[in-house]
Z-matrix of the N, CA and C atoms (Angstrom, degrees):
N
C 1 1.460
C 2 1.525 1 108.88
N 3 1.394 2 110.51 1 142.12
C 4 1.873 3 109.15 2 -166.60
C 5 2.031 4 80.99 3 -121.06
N 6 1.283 5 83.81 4 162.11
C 7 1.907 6 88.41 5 179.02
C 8 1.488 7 74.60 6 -128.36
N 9 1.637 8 106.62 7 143.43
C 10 1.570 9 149.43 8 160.37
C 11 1.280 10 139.09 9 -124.74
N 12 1.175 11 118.05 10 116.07
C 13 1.765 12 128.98 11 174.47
C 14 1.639 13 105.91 12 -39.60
N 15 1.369 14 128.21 13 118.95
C 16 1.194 15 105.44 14 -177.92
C 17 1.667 16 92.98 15 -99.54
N 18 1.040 17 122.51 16 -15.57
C 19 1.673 18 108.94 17 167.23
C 20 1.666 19 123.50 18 -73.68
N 21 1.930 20 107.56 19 11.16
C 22 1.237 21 114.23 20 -171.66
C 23 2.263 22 74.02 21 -82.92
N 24 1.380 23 131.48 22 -44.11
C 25 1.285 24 142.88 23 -152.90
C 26 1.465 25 104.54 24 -84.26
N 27 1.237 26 121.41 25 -58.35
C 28 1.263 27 111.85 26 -152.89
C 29 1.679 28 87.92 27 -132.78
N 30 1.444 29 105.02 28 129.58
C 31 1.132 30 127.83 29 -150.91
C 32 1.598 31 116.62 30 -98.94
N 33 1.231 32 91.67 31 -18.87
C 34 1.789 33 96.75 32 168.02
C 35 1.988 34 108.71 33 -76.02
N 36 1.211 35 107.61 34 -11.25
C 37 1.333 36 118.16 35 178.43
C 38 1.922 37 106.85 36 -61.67
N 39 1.438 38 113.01 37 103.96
C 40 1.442 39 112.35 38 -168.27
C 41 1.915 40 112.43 39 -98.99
N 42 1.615 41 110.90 40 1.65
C 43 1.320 42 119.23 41 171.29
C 44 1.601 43 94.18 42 -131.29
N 45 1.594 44 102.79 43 176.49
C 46 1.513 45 115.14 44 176.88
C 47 1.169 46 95.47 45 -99.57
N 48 1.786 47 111.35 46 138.86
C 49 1.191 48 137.18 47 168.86
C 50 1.711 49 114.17 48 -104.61
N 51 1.080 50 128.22 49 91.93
C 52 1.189 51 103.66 50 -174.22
C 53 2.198 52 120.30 51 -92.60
N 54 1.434 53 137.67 52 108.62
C 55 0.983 54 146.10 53 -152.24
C 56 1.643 55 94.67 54 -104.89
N 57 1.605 56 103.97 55 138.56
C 58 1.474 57 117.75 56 139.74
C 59 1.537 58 127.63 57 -58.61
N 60 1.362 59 132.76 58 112.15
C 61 1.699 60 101.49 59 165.29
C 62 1.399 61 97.14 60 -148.93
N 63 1.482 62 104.12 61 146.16
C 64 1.761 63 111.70 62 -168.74
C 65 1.526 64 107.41 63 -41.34
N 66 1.840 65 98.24 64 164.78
C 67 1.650 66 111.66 65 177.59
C 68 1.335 67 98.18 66 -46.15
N 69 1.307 68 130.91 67 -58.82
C 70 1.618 69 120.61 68 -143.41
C 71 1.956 70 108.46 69 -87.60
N 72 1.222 71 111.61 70 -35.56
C 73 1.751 72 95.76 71 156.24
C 74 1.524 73 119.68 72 -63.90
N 75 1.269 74 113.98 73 -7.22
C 76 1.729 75 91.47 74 -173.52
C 77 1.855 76 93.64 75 -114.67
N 78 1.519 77 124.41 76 26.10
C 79 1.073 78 127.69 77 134.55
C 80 1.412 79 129.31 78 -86.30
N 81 1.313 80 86.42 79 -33.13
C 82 1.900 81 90.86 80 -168.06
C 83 1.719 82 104.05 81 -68.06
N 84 1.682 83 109.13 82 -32.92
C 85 1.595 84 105.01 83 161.92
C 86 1.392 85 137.60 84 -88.84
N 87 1.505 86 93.67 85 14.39
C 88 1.904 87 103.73 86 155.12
C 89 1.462 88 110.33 87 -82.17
N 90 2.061 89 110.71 88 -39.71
C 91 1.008 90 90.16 89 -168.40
C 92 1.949 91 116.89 90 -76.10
N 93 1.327 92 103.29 91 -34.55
C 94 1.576 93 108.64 92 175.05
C 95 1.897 94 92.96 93 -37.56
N 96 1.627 95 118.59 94 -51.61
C 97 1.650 96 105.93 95 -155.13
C 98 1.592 97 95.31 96 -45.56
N 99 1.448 98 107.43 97 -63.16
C 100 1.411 99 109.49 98 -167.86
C 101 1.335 100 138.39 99 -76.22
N 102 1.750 101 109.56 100 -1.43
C 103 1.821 102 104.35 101 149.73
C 104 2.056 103 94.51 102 -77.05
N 105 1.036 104 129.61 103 -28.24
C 106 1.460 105 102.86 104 -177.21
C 107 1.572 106 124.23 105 -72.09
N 108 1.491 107 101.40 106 -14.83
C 109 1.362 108 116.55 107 -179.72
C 110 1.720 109 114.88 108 -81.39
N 111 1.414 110 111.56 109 -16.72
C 112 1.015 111 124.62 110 -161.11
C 113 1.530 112 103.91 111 -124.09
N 114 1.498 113 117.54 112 11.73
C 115 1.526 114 123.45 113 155.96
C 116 1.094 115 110.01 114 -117.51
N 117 1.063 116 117.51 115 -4.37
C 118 1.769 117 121.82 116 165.44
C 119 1.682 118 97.39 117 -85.27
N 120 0.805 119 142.68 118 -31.49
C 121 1.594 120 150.64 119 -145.19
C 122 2.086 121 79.26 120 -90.32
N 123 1.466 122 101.27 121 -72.96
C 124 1.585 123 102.32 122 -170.86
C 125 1.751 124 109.82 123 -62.67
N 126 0.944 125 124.60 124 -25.24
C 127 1.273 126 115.39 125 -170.29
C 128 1.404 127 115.35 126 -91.55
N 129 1.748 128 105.81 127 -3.96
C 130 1.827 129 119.38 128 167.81
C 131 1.516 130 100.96 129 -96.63
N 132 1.087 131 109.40 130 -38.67
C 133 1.771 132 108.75 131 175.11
C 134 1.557 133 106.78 132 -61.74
N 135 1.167 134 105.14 133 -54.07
C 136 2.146 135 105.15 134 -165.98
C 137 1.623 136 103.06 135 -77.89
N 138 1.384 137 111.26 136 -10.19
C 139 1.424 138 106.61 137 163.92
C 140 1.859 139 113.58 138 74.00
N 141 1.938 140 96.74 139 37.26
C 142 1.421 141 95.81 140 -179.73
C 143 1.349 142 106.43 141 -61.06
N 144 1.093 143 126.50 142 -166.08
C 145 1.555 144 165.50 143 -152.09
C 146 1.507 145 125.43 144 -122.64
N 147 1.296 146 124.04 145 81.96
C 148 1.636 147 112.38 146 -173.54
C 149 1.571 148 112.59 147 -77.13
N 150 1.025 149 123.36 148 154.73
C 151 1.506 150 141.23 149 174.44
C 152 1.698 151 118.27 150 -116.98
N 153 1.388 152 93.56 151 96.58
C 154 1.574 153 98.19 152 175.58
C 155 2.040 154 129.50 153 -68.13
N 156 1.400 155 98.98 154 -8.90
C 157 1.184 156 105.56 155 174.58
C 158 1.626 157 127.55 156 -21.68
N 159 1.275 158 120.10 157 -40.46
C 160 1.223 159 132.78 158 -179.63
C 161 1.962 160 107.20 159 -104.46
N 162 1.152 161 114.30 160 130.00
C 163 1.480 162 110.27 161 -148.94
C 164 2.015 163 82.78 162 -69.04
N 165 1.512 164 116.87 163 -64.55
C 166 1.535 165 109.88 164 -176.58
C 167 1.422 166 135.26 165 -49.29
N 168 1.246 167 105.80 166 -32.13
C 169 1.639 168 131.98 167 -153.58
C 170 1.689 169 96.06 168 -99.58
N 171 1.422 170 92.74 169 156.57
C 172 1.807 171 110.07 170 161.85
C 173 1.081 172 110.87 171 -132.65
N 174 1.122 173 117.52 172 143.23
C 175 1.758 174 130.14 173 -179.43
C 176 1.240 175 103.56 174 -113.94
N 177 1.405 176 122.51 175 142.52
C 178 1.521 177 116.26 176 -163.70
C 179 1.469 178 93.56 177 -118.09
N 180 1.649 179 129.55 178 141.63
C 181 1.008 180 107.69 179 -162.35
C 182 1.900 181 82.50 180 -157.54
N 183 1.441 182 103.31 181 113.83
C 184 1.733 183 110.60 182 -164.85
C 185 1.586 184 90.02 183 -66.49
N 186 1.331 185 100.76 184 165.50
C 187 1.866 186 119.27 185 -175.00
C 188 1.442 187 101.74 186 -82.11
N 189 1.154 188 94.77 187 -44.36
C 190 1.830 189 96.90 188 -169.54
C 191 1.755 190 112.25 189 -71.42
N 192 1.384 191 124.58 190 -6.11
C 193 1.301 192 107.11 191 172.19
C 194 1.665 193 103.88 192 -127.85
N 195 1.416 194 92.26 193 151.09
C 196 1.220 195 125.87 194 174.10
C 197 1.338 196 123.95 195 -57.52
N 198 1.962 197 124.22 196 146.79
C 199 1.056 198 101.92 197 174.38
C 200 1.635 199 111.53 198 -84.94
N 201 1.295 200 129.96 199 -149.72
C 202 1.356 201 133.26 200 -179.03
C 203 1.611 202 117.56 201 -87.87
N 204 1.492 203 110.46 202 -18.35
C 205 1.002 204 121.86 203 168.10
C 206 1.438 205 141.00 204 -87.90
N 207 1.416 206 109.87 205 -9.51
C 208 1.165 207 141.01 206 173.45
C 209 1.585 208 110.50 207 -86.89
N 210 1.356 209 103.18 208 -37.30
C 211 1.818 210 120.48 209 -162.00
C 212 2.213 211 82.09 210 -68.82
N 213 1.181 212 104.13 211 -46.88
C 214 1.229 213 128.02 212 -167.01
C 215 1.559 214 109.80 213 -72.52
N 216 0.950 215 125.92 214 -16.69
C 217 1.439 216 134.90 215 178.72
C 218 1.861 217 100.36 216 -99.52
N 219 1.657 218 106.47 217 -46.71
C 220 1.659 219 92.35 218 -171.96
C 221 1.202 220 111.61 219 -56.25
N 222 1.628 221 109.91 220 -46.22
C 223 1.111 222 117.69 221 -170.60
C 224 1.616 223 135.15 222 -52.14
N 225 1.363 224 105.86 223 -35.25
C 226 1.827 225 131.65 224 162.13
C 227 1.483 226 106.35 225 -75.48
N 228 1.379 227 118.89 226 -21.99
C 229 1.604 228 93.65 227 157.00
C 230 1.556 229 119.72 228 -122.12
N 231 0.999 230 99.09 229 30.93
C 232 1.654 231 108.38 230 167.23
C 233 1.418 232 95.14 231 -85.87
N 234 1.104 233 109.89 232 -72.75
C 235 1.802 234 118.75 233 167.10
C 236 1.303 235 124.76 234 -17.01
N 237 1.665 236 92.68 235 -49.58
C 238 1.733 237 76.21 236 173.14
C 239 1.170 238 141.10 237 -110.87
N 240 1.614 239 78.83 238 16.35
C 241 1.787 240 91.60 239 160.24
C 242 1.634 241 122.23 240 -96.52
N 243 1.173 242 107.21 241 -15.59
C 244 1.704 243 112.34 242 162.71
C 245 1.470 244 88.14 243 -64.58
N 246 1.315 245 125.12 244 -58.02
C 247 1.469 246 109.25 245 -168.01
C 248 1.410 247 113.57 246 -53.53
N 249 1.220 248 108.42 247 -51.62
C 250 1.659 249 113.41 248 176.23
C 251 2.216 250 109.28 249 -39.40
N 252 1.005 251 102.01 250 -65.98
C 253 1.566 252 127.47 251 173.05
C 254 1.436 253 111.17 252 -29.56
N 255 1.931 254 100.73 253 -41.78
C 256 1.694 255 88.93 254 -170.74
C 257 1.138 256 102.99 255 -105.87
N 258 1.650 257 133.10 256 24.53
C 259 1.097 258 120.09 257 175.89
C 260 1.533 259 98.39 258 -126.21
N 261 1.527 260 123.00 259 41.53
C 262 1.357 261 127.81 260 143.54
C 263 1.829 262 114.55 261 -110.76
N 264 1.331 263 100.57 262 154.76
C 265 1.718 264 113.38 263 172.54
C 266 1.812 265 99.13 264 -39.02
N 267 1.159 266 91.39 265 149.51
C 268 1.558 267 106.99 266 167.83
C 269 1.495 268 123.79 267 -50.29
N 270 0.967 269 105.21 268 -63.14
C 271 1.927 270 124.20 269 150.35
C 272 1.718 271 116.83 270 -13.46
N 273 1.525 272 93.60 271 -90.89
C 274 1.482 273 99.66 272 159.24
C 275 1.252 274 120.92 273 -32.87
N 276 1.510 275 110.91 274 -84.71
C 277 1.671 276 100.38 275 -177.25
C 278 1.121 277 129.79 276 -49.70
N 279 1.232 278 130.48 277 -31.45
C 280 1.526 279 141.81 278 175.36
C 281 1.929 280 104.13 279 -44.49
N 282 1.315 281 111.68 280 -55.38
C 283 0.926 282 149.09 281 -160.84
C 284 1.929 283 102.49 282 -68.29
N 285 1.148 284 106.54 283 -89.56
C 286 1.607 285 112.73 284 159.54
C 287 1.752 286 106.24 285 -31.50
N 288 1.340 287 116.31 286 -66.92
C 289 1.562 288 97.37 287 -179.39
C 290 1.645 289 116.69 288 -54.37
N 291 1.180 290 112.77 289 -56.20
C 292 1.716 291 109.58 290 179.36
C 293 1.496 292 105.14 291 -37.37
N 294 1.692 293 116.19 292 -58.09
C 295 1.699 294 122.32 293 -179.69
C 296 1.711 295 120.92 294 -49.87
N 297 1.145 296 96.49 295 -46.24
C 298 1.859 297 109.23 296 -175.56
C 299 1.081 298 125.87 297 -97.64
N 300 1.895 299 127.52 298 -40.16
C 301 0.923 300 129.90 299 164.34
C 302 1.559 301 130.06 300 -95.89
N 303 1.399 302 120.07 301 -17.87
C 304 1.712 303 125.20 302 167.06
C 305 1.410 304 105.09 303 -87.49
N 306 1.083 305 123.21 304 -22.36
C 307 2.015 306 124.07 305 177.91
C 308 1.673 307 93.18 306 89.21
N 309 1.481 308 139.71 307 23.96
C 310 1.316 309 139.56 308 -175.26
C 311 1.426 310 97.54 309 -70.22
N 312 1.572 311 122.90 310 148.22
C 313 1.296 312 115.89 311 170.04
C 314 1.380 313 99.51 312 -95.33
N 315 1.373 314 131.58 313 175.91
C 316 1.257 315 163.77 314 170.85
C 317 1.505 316 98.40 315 -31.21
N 318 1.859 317 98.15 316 -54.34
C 319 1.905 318 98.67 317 -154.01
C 320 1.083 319 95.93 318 -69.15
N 321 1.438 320 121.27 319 -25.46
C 322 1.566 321 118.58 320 -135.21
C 323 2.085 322 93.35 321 -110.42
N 324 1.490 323 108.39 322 -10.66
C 325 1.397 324 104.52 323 155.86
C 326 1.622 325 113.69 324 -63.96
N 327 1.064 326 106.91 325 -37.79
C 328 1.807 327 114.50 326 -155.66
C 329 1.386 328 92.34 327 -74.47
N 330 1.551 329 116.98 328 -63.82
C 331 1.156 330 106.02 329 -171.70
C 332 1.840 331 126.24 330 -70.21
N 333 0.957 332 129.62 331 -7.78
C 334 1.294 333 138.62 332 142.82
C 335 1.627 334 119.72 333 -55.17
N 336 1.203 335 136.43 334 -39.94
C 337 1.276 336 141.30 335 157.21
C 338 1.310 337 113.71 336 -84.03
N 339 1.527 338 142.61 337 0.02
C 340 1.047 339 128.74 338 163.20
C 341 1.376 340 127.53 339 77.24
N 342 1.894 341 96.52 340 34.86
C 343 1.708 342 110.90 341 -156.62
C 344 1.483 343 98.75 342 -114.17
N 345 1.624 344 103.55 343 -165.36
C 346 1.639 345 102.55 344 147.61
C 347 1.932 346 118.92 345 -105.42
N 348 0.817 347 103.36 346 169.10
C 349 1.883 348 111.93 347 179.59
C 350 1.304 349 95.08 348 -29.51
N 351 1.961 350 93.70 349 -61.54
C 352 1.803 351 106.82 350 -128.85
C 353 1.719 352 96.84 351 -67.48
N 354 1.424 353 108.74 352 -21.60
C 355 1.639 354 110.51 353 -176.86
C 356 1.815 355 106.26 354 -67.78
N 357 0.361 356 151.66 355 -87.62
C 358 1.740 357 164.74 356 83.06
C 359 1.584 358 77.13 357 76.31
N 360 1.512 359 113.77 358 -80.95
C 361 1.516 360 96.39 359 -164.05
C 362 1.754 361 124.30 360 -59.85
N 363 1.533 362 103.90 361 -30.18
C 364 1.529 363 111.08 362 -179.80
C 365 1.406 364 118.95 363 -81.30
N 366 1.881 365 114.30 364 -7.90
C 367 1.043 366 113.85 365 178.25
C 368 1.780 367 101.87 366 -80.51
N 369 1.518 368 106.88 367 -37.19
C 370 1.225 369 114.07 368 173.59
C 371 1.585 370 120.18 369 -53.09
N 372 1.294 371 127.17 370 -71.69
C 373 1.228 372 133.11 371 171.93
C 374 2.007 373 108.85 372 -34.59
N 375 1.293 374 117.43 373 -37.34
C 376 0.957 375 125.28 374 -165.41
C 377 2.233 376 101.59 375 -82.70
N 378 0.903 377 85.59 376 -51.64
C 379 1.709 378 92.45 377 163.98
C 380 1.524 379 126.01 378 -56.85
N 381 1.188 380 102.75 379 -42.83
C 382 1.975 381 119.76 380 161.00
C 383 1.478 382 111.01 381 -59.23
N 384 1.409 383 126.15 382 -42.88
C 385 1.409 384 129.07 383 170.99
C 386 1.780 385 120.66 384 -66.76
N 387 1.527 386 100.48 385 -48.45
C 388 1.672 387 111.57 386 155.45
C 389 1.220 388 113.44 387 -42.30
N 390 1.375 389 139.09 388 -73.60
C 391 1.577 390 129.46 389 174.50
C 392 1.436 391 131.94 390 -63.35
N 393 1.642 392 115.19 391 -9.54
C 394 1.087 393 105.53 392 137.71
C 395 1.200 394 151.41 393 -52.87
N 396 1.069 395 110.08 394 -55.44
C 397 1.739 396 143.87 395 168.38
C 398 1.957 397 88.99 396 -42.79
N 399 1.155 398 90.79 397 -71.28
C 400 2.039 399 104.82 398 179.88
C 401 1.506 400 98.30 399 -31.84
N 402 1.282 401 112.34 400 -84.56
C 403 1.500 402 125.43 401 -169.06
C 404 1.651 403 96.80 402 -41.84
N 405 1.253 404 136.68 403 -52.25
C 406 1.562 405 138.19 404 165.15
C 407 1.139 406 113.66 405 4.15
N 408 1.745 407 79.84 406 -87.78
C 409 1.386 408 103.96 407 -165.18
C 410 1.595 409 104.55 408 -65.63
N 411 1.120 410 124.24 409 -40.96
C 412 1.864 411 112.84 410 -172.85
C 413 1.461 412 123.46 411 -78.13
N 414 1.339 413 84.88 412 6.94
C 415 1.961 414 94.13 413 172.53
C 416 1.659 415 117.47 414 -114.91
């Protein structure tokens, strides 16, 4: 039998309690100490995000994910930029995706289609003005 502070555990505890409890519960709450010790360890290393919302409390909230509302926002304008996308010539869009979404430069569109630069670039500029106009009108 091990004796334990239960105000070392539970924190609303405002005097020391000191308890008997068999060998194998007062392992099983070493091991809980040290996965909690050891998500504090990763969540100072990965450099989560605290949330003061609650004046006592912290909410741990990783960098790399999104809230639900955001997930919800990319998604409605991802959309409407496929929408935007399919309501240019084939050409154009072909063109804008190779430029924006493959990382292709300009030269290296032309010479893959077997063009010159300056076309490629004015078809581009000219496709950037099309989804403006697009985005316009849908806002």
């Amino acid at each position: 039998m091990k004796e334990i502070n239960l105000r070392k555990y539970y924190p609303h505890y405002t005097q020391d309690m000191i308890v008997s409890i068999p060998d194998e519960v007062a392992e099983l709450l070493q091991e809980f100490k040290r996965a909690e010790d050891a998500q504090r360890i990763r969540t100072y290393r990965h450099k989560a995000m605290y949330s003061l919302e609650l004046m006592n409390e912290f909410r741990e909230f990783p960098a790399e994910e999104l809230l639900p509302e955001e997930l919800l926002e990319q998604r409605s304008m991802r959309e409407l930029l496929y929408k935007g996308l399919q309501s240019l010539p084939e050409k154009q869009r072909s063109r804008l995706i190779a430029y924006y979404f493959l990382g292709m430069s300009k030269v290296e569109i032309a010479q893959s289609e077997g063009c010159d630069h300056t076309a490629v670039v004015r078809c581009i500029k000219r496709g950037e003005a099309a989804l403006r106009e697009f985005f316009k009108k849908t806002s």
